[in-house]
C-alpha positions as CSV (number, residue, x, y, z in Angstrom):
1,X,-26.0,-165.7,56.1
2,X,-25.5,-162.2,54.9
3,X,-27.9,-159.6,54.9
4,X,-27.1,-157.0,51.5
5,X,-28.6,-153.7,50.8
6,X,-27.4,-153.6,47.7
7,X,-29.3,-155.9,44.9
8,X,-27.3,-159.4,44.2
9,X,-25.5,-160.0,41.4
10,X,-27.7,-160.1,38.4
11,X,-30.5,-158.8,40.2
12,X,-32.7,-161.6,40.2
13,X,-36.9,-161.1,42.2
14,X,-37.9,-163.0,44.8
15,X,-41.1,-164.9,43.8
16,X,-44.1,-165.3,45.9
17,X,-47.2,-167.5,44.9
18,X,-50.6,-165.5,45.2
19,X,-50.2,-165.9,49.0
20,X,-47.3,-164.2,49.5
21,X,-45.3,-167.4,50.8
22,X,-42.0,-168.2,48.6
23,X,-42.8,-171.0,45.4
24,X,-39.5,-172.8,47.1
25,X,-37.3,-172.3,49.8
26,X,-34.5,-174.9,48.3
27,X,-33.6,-173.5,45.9
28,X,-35.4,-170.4,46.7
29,X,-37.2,-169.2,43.7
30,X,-35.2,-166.4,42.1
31,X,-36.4,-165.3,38.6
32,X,-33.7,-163.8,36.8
33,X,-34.6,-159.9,36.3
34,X,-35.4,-159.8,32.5
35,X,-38.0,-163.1,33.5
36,X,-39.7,-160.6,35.7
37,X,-40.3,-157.8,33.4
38,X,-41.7,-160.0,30.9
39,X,-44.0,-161.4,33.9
40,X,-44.8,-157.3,34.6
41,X,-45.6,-156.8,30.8
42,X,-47.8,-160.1,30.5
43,X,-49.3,-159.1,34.1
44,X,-48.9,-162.7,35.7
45,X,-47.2,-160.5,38.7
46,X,-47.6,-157.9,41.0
47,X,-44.3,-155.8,41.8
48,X,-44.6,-155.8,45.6
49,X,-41.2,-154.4,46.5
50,X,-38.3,-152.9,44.2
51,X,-34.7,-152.4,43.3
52,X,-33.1,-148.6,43.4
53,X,-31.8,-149.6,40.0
54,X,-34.1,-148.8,36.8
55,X,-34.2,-150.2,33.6
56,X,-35.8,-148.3,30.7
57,X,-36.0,-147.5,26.4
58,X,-36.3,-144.7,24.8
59,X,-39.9,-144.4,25.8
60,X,-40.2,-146.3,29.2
61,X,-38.6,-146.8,32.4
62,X,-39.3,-149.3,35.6
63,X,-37.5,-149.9,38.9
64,X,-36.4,-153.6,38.5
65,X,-38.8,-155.5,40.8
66,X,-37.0,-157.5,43.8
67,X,-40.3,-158.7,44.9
68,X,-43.3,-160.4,42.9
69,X,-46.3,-162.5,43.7
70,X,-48.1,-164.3,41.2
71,X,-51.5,-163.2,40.4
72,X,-52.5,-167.1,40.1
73,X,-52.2,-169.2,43.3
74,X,-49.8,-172.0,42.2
75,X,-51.0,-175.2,43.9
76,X,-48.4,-176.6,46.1
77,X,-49.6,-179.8,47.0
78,X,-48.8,-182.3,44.2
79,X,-46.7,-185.3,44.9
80,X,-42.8,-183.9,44.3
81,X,-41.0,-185.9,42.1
82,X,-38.6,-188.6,42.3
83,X,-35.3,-186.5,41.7
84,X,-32.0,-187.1,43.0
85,X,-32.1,-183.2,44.3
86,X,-35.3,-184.3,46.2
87,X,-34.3,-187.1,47.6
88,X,-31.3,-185.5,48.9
89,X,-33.5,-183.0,50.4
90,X,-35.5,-185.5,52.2
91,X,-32.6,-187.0,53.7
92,X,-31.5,-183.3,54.6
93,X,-28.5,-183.8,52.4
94,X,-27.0,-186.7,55.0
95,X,-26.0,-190.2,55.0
96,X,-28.9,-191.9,56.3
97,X,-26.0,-194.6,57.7
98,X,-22.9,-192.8,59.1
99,X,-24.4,-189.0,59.3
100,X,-21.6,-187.2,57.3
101,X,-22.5,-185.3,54.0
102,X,-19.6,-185.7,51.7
103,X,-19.4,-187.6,48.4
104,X,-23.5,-188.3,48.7
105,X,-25.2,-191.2,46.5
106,X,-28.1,-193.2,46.6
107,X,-28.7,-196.4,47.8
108,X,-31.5,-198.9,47.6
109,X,-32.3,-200.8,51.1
110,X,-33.6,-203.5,49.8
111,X,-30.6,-204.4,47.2
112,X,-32.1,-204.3,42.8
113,X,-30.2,-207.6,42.8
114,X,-33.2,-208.8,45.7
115,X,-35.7,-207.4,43.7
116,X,-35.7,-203.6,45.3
117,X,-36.9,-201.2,43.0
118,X,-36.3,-197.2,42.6
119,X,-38.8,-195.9,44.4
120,X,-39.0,-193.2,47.8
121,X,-39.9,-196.1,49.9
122,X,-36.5,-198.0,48.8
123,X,-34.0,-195.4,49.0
124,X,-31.7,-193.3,50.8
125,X,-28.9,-190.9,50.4
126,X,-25.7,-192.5,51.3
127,X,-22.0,-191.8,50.8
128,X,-19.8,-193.6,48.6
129,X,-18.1,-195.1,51.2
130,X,-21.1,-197.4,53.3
131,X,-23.1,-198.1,50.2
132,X,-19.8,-199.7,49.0
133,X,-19.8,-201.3,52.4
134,X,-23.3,-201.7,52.4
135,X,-22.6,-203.4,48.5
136,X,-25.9,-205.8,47.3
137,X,-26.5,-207.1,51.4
138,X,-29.6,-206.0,53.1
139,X,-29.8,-203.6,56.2
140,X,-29.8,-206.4,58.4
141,X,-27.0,-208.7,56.4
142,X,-24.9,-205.9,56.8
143,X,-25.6,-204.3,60.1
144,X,-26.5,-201.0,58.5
145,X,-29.6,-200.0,59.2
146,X,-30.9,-196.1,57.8
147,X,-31.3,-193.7,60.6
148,X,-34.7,-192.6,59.1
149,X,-36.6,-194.7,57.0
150,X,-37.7,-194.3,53.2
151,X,-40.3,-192.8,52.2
152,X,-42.8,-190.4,49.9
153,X,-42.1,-187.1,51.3
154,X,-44.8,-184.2,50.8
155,X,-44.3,-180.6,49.4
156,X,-45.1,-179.1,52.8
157,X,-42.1,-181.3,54.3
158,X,-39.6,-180.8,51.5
159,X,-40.4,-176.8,51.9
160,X,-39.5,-177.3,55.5
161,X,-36.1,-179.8,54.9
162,X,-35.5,-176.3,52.2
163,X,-35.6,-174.3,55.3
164,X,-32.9,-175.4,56.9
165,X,-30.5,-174.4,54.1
166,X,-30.8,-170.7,53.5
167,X,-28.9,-169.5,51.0
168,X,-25.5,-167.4,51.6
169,X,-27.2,-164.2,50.9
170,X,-30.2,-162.7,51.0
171,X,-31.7,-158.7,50.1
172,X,-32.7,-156.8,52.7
173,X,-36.2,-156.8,50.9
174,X,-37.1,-160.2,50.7
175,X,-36.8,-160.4,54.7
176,X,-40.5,-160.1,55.4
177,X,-41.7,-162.9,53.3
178,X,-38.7,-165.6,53.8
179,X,-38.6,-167.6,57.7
180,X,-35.6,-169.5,58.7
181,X,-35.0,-170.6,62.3
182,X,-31.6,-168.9,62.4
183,X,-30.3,-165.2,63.2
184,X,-29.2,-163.5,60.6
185,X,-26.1,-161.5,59.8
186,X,-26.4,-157.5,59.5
């Protein structure tokens, strides 16, 4: 991961809830820059850090914000929804049969043809190739068994599965609020 003192490209803000800890860590919430000022002008945010570059009109200028927090605390702890992104994020983007993390699908454990439904208890990220193995058998008819088992993840646990994918860059700005069990690149 790369640590830049310049802003990224597009200059997007780093958004905090009211408690200063990120919306999402995967994808990190970014608001795009002209998102932010319109957050500023309806006062929804607080600037808490900014960019050396300035936007302005004839009769107003503003250093573009890299840092907001929302002036509403944004409950986190809803049920997340059943999304192909999120289950993939459960599974920490991994076959849950052979480990590798190419050409990712879904499969259900229990086959639809044996009256599995779609649901986080049912399925798990696979690769193309061992849910074609895999086909309409059970775990057991087919020897495969997932490493981890199905199920409903939490926020809290999907923000920490988000943690172990940090994004290729980061500002130097948005250090203090973001925490990934990694060293960084200077």
């Amino acid at each position: 991961m790369q640590v830049l003192s310049r802003p990224p490209s597009g200059m997007p803000a780093l958004v905090l809830n009211a408690d200063f800890r990120p919306l999402s860590y995967y994808p990190l919430s970014l608001w795009p820059w002209q998102d932010v000022i319109k957050a500023v002008f309806l006062d929804r945010v607080d600037v808490v850090s900014t960019y050396d570059q300035v936007v302005h009109s004839p009769s107003f200028e503003m250093k573009l914000p890299s840092v907001v927090s929302l002036k509403q605390y944004v409950t986190q702890d809803r049920p997340p929804a059943f999304t192909r992104f999120n289950l993939f994020l459960r599974d920490a983007f991994t076959c849950q049969y052979c480990r590798c993390g190419d050409d990712l699908t879904f499969d259900h454990v229990i086959p639809r043809s044996r009256g599995g439904r779609t649901t986080w208890e049912n399925i798990v990220t696979a690769c193309a190739r061992c849910n074609l193995t895999k086909g309409g058998r059970t775990p057991r008819e087919a020897h495969m068994h997932p490493l981890h088992m199905p199920h409903r993840p939490t926020a809290f646990e999907l923000q920490q599965h988000g943690r172990k994918f940090p994004p290729h860059h980061l500002h130097e700005s948005w250090l203090d609020y973001l925490y990934w069990d990694i060293e960084l690149e200077a």
